[in-house]
C-alpha positions in Angstrom: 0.0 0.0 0.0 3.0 2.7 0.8 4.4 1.9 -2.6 1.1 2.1 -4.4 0.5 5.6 -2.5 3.6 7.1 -2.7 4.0 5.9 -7.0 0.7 7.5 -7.7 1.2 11.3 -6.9 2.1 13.4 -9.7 5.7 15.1 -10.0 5.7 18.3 -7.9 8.2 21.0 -8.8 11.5 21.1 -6.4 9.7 24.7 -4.9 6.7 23.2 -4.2 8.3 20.9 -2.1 10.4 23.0 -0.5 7.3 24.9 0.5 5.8 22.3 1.8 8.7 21.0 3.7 9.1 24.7 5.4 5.3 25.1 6.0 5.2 21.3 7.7 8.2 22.3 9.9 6.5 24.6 11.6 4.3 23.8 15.2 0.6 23.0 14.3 0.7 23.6 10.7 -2.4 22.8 8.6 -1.4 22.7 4.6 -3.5 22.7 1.7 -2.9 19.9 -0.7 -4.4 19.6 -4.5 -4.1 17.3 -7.0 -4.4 14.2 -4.6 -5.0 11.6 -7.4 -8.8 9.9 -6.9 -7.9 6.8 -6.5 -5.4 8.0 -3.1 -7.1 7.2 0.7 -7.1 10.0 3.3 -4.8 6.4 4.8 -2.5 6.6 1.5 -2.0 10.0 1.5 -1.4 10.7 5.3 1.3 7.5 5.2 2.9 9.5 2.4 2.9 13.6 4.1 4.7 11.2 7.1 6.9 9.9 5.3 8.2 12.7 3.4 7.3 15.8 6.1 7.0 14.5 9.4 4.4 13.6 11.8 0.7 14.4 11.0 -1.9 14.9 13.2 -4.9 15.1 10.7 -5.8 15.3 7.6 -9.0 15.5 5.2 -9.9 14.9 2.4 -13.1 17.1 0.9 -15.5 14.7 -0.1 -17.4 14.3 -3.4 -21.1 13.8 -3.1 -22.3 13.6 -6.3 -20.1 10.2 -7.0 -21.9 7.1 -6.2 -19.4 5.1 -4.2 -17.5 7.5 -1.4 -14.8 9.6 -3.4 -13.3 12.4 -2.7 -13.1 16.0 -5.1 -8.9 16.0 -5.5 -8.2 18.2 -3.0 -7.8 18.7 1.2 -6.1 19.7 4.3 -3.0 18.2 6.1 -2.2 19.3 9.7 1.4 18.5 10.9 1.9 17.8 14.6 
């Protein structure tokens, strides 16, 4: 699952990351995060922010409720510990 999670997010630029990377060293930091490929968990992506940022001490996905099975819309927040 880690692989599968981790393989299916689209390259990011080296800023971006470094972005990110400053924003989730901060204390209590709560990140906005787009382009989360559909078929990524809210379990997938937060095993992937801990792996590459830190600790995370929630995260959500914004649902889609138009879909039929329970999906989410792409996009969410991330909150480093």
């Amino acid at each position: 699952m880690l692989t599968r999670a981790t393989a299916s997010f689209p390259a990011t630029s080296a800023r971006a990351l470094c972005v990110l990377a400053a924003a989730a060293s901060s204390p209590a930091c709560r990140v906005f995060v787009a382009n989360v490929p559909f078929g990524c968990s809210e379990a997938d992506l937060g095993v992937a922010m801990e792996q590459r940022f830190g600790p995370v001490s929630g995260l959500q996905l914004a649902p889609d409720r138009t879909a039929g099975p329970p999906t989410h819309r792409g996009f969410g927040n991330v909150q480093f510990a």
